[in-house]
DOKE-528878 format. One line per 5 residues: number of its first residue (from 1); their letters; for each residue x, y, z of C-alpha. Coordinates in Angstrom, 3 decimals, padded with zeros to 6 digits. Layout:
! DOKE-528878
NUM = A = X:Y:Z  ...
***
This chain:
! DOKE-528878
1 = XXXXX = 000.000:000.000:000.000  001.531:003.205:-001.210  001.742:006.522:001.113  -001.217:008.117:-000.773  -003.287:004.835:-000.337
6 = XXXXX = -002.705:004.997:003.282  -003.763:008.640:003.379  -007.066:007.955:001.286  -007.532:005.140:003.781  -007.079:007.810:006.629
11 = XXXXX = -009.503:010.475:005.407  -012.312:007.706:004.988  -011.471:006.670:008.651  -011.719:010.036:010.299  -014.956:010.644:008.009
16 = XXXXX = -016.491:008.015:009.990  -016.334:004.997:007.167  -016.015:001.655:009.865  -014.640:-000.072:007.393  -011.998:001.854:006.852
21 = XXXXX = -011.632:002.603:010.376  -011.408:-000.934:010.874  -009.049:-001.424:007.694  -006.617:001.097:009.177  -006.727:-000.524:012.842
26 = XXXXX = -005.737:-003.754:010.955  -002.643:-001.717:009.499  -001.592:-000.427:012.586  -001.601:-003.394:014.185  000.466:-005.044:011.517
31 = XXXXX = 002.664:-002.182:010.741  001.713:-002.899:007.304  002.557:000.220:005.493  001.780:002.264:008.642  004.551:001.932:011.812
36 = XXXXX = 003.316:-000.309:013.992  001.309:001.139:016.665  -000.949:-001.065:018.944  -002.294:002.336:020.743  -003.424:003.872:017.465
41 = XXXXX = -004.665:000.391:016.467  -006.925:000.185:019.706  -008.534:003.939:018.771  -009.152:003.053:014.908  -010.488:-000.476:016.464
46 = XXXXX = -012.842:001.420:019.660  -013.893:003.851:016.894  -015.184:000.952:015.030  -016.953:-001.317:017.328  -018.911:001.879:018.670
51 = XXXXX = -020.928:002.055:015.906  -021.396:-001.778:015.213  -018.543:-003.653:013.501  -019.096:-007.000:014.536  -015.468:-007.889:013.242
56 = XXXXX = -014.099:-004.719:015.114  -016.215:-005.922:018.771  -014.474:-009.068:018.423  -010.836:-007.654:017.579  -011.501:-004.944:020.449
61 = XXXXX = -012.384:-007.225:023.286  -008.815:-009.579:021.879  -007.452:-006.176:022.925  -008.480:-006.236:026.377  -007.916:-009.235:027.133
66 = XXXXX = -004.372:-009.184:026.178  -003.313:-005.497:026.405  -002.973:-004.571:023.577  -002.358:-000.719:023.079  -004.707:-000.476:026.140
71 = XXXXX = -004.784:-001.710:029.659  -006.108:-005.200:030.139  -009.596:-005.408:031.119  -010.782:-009.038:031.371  -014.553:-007.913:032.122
76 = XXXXX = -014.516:-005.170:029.411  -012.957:-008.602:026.950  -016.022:-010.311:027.963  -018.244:-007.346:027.173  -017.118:-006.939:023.841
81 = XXXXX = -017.201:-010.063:023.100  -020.606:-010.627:024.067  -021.514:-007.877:021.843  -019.869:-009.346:018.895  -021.629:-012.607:019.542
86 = XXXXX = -024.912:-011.101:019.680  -024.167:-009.460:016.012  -023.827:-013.107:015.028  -019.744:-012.939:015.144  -018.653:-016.720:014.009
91 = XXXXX = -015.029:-016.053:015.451  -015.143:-014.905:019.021  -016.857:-018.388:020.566  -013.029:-019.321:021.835  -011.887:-016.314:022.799
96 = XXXXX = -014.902:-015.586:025.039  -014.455:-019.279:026.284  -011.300:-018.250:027.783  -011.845:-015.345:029.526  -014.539:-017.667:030.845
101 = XXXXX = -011.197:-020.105:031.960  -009.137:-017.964:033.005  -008.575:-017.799:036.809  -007.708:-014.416:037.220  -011.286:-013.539:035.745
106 = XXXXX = -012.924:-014.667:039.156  -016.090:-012.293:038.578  -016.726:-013.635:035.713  -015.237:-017.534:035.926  -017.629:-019.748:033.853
111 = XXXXX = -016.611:-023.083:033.218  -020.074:-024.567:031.863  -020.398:-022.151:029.484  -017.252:-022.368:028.332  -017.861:-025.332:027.506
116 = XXXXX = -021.061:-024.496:025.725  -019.862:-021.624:023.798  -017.114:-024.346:022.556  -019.243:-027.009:021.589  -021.837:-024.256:019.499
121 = XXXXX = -018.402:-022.824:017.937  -017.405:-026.127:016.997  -020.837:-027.261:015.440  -021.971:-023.963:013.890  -018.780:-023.141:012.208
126 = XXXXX = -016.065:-026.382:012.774  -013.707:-023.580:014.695  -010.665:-026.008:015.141  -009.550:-023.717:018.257  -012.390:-024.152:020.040
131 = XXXXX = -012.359:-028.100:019.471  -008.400:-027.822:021.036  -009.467:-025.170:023.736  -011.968:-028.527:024.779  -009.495:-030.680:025.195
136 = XXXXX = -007.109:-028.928:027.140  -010.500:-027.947:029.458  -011.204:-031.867:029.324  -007.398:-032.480:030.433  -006.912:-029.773:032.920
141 = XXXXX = -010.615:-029.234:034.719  -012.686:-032.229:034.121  -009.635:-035.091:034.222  -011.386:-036.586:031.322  -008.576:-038.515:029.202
146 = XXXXX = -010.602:-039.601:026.908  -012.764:-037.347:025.647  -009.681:-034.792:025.844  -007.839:-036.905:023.338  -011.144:-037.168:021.156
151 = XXXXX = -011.526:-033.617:020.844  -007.146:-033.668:020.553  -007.574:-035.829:017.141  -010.740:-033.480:016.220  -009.055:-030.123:016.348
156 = XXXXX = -006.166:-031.446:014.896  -008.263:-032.953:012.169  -009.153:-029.404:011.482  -006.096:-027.666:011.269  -005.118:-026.624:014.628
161 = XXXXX = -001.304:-026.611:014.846  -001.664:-026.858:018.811  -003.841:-030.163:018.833  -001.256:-031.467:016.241  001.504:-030.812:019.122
166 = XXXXX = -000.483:-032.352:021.718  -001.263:-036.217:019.743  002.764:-036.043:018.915  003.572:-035.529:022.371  000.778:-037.983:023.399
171 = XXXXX = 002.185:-040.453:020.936  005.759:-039.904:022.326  005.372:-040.874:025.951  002.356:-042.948:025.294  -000.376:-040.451:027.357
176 = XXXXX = -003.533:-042.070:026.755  -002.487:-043.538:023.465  -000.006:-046.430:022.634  003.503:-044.652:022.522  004.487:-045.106:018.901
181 = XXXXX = 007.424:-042.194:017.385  005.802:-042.723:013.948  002.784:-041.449:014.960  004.833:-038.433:016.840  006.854:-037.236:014.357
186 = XXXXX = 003.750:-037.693:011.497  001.615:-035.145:014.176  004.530:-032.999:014.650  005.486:-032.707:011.155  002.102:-031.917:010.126
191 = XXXXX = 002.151:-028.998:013.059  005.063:-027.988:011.878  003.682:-027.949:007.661  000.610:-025.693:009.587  003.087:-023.131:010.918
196 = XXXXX = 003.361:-023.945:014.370  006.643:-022.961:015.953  006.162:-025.491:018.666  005.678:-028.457:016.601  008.912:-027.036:014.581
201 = XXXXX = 010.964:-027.056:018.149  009.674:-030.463:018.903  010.689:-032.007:015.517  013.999:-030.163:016.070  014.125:-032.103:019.205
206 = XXXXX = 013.515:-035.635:017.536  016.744:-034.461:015.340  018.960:-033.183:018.083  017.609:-036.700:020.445  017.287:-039.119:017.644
211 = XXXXX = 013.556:-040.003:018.756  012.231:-041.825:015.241  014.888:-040.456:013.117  018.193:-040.470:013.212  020.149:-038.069:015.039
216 = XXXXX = 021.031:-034.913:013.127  022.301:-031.741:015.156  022.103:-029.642:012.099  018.635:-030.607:010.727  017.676:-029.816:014.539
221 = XXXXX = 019.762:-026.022:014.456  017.923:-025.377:011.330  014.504:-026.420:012.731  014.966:-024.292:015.701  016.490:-021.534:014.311
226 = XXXXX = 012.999:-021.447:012.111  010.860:-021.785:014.976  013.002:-018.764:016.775  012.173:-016.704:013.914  008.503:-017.292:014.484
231 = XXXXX = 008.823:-016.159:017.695  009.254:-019.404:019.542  011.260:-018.543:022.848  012.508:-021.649:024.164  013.884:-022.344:020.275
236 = XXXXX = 015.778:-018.780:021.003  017.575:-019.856:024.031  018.342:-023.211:022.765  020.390:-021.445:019.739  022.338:-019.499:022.342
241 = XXXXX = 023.837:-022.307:024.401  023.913:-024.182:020.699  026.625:-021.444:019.876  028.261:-022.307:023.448  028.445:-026.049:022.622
246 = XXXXX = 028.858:-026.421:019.206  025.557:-028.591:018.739  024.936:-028.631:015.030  027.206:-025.648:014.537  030.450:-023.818:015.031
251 = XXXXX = 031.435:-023.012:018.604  031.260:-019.155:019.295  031.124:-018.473:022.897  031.761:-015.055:022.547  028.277:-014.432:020.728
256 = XXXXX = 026.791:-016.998:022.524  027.176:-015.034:025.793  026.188:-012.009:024.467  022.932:-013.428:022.963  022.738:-014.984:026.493
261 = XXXXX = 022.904:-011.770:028.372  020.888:-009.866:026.071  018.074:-012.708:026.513  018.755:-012.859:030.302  017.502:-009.307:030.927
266 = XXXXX = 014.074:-010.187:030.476  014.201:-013.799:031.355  015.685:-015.195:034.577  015.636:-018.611:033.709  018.215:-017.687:030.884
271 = XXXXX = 019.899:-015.133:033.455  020.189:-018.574:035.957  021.122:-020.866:033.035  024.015:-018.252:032.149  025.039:-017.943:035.521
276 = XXXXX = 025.431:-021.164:035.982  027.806:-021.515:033.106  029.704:-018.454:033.854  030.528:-019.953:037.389  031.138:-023.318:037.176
281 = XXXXX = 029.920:-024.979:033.616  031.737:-025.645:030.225  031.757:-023.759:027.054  032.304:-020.071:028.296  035.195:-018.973:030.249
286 = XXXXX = 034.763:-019.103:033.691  033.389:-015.476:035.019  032.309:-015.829:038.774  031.663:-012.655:039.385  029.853:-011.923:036.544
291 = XXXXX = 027.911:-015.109:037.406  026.916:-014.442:040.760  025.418:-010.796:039.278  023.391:-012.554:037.031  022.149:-015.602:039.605
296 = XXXXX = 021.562:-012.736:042.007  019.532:-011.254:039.315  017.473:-014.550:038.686  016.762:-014.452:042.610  015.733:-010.689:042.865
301 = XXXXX = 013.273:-011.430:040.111  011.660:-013.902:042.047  013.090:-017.373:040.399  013.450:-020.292:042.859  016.076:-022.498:041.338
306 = XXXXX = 018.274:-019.409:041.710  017.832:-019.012:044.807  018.171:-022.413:045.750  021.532:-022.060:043.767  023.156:-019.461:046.104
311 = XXXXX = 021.915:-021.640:048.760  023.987:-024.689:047.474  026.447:-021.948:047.557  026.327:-020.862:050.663  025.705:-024.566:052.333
316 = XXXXX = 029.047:-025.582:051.401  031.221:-021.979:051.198  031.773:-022.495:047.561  032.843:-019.198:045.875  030.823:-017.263:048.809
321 = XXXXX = 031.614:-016.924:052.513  029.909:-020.318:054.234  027.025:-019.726:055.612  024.384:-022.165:056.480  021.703:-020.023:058.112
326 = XXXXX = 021.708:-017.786:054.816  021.498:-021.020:053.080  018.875:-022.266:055.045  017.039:-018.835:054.702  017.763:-019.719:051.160
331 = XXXXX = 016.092:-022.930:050.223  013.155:-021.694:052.855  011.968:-018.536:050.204  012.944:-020.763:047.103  010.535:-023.812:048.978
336 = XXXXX = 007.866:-021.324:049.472  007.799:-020.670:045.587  007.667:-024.424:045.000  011.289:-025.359:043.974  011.641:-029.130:044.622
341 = XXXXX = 015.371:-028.922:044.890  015.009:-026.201:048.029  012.514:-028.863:049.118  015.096:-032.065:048.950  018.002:-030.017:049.922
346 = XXXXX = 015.780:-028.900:053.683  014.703:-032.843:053.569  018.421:-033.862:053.839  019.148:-031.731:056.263  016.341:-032.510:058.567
351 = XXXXX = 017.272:-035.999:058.018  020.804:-035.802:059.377  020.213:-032.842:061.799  022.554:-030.621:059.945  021.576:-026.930:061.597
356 = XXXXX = 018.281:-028.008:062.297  016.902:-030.478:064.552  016.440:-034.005:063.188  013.463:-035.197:062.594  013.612:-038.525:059.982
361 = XXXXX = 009.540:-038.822:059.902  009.899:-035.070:058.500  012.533:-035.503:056.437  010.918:-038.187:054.474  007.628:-036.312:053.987
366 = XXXXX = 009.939:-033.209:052.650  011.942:-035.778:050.264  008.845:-037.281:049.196  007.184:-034.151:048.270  010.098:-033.015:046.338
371 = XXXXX = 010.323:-036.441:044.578  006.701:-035.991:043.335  007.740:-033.060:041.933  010.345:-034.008:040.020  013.645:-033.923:042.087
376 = XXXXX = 015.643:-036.764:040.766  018.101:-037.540:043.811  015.018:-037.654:046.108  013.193:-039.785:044.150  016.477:-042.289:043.831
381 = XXXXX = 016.975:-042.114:047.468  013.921:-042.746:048.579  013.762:-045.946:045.713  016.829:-047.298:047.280  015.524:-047.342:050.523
386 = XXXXX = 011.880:-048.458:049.583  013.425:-051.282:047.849  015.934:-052.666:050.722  014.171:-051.224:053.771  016.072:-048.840:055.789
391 = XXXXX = 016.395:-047.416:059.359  012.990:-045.336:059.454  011.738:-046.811:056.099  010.082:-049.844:055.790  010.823:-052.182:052.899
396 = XXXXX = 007.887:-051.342:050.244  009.252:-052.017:046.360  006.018:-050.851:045.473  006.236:-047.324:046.304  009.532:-047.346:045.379
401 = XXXXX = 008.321:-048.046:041.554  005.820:-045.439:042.285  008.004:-042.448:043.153  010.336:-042.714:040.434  006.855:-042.956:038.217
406 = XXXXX = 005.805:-039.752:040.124  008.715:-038.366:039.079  009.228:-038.739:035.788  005.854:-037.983:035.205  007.260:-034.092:036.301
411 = XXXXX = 010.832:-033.952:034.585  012.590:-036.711:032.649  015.848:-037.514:034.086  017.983:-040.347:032.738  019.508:-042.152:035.640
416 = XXXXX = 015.313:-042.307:037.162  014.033:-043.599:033.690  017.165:-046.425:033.738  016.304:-046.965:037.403  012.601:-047.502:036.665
421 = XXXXX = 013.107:-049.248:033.480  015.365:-051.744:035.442  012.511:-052.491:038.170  010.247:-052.756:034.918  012.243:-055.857:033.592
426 = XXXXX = 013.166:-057.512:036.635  009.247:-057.121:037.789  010.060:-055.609:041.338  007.661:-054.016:043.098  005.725:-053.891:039.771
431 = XXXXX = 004.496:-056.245:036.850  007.188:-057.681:035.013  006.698:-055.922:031.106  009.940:-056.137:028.508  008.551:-053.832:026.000
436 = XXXXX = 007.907:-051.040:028.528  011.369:-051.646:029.818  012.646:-051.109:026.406  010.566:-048.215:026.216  011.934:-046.590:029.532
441 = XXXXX = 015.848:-047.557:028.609  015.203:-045.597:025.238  014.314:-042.480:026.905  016.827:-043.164:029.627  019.023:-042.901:026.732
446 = XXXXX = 017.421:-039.679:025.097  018.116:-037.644:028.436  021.818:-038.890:028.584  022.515:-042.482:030.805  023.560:-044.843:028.575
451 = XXXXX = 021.535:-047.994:027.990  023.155:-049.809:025.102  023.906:-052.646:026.933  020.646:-052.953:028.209  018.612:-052.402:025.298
456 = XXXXX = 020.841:-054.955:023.571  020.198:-057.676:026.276  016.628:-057.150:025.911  016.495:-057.735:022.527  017.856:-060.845:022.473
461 = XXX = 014.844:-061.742:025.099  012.044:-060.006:023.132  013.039:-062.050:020.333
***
């Protein structure tokens, strides 16, 4: 659109044309051949909707409920919305739905009708995002497996990249469905043919892990560097510390840690990750100082592995002054923001009485509760024990099978899967299953403890 276009566009707007108000909102919003504005989108848009664009109500109330170019407003979202539905809007059943989900809408929290507004969306105009939009509410609020997955395969069916990421993922770890990494990487390849930058990363990571393909570092850089330049964040990151380690590229840890730092500002889980590598990981010179700024940094902004971190730190005097209170102090803030490491490192310590008093019964509740969320050493320790019996700790191989479940179930670690996958074969404390053992050795293997042997023992059984 040339300059003069855009001007003739301008003078219908302010002459009251909705049409072209709405035309020009569209523009600013896109910074197509207008810089992009989302305040001067939101008047063109308000300007609009006042006088009965249905497509303008709909875009207006998208612009309180996610700020944009105005403050957010979840009840003035659902008022807009409602409008544009009444004017027989075919497009705003989802978004309306999930003002209706969303918990900090209390006022106006509506699951049922969510669910309603879905299910008319879906059968008056097939709206593939209000099929996926029911099954994540089937998954999340109703626990419904099943008829999450049936609404999974229907939205992704129709097109909606998301629902295509959720039956490869499915299909991966065998949630619901019969784990099967054709079936994964055909979902996630067609997410990724629809133009969804998570499907993209997660293909990237079936390259870079070797999960139904065979293991290609560059194919993955390339896929992620795509997704990164549809916006996908994580796919950002991973290209940074790619560029530290050399995965599927040249080694540049200069850039690398200026990418790093430049992403760290507004992230503290990169400002943590960094950290950690600038104080005592591999692949950027060592920099404690300018480590402890940035993990200080990750802790200020309120992120718990940070602070459990300096805590670790403190505990045992390494690079800081030891100090065990502080670290105590610590792991008690990054606990109360529901870091399972804080939890399992205050767990140990109440087990052995190390500066505060023991108490073993408490100590396994605090190890247990970090284990369910995901703490790997917890989980292993309390396995061990479960399996032999222990001072304190009854022999149960059932609950020891359990717990490393529980914990995998919250954050893949390799040395749990192999541990698990072990029980699996031998049948202790659990039913005795070869494939699933193969299964669990596999990803054992994908998050780094080798299984070769293993695997290769167990197909000589299977056989």
């Amino acid at each position: 659109m040339t300059h003069i276009d855009v001007e003739i566009l301008r003078t219908r707007a302010r002459d009251g044309d909705p049409e072209a108000q709405f035309d020009l909102a569209l523009r600013y919003s896109e910074g197509t051949g207008v810089p992009e504005s989302p305040a001067t989108a939101f008047r063109w848009l308000s300007k609009a909707a006042e006088v009965g664009h249905v497509e303008a109500m709909g875009a207006l109330g998208r612009c309180y409920h996610g700020g944009l170019g105005c403050p957010e407003d979840l009840g003035l979202a659902i008022e807009w919305y409602e409008k544009a539905l009444g004017r027989g809007a075919d497009d705003v059943h989802a978004d309306l739905a999930q003002v209706l989900c969303d918990e900090r809408a209390e006022a106006h929290r509506d699951i049922e009708r969510a669910v309603r507004l879905l299910r008319e969306g879906w059968d008056r105009h097939e709206d593939a995002a209000c099929a996926g939009i029911l099954s994540e509410l089937y998954e999340d609020e109703f626990r419904d497996e099943a008829e999450s997955l049936k609404w999974a395969r229907i939205a992704a069916e129709a097109g909606d990249g998301a629902a295509m990421v959720t039956l490869g993922y499915r299909h991966r770890f065998g949630e619901g469905v019969e784990r099967d990494l054709k079936k994964m990487l055909y979902w996630y390849r067609r997410g990724a043919e629809h133009g969804d930058a998570t499907a993209i990363a997660n293909l990237a990571i079936c390259y870079q892990n070797g999960e139904g393909v065979k293991v290609d570092s560059e194919r993955a850089y390339a896929l992620r560097e795509e997704a990164a330049e549809m916006g996908h964040a994580g796919s950002r990151v991973w290209l940074a510390f790619a560029l530290v380690d050399g995965t599927g590229c040249e080694p540049d840890p200069v850039r690398a840690r200026g990418l790093l730092e430049e992403l760290a500002e507004d992230d503290p889980e990169v400002a943590h990750d960094l950290a950690d590598r600038l104080i005592d990981g591999p692949g950027l010179d060592q920099d404690v100082e300018a480590g402890l700024t940035w993990m200080q940094s990750a802790a200020d902004r309120g992120y718990a592995p940070a602070l459990t971190y300096l805590g670790v730190l403190a505990w045992y005097g390494k690079f800081v002054e030891l100090d065990r209170a502080h670290a105590l102090s610590l792991y008690q803030r990054a606990m109360e923001l529901g870091d399972p490491y804080a939890v399992a490192n205050v767990g140990f310590a109440t087990l052995g009485g190390d500066e505060v008093p023991r108490d073993a019964q408490r100590g396994v509740e605090l190890l247990v509760a970090a284990a369910e969320k995901g703490n790997a050493h917890a989980a292993l320790w309390l396995a061990e024990r479960w399996l032999e019996g222990a001072q304190d700790i009854p022999r149960d191989p059932a609950r020891a099978v359990q717990i490393l479940e529980t914990c995998v179930a919250h954050e893949e670690d390799g040395d749990v899967l192999f541990h698990l996958a072990e029980l699996v074969r031998d049948g202790r404390g659990v039913e005795r299953n070869l494939e699933r053992a193969m299964d669990l050795f596999q990803l054992a293997e994908i998050n780094g403890r080798d299984s070769r042997v293993e695997r290769g023992l167990l197909r000589r059984e299977l056989r």
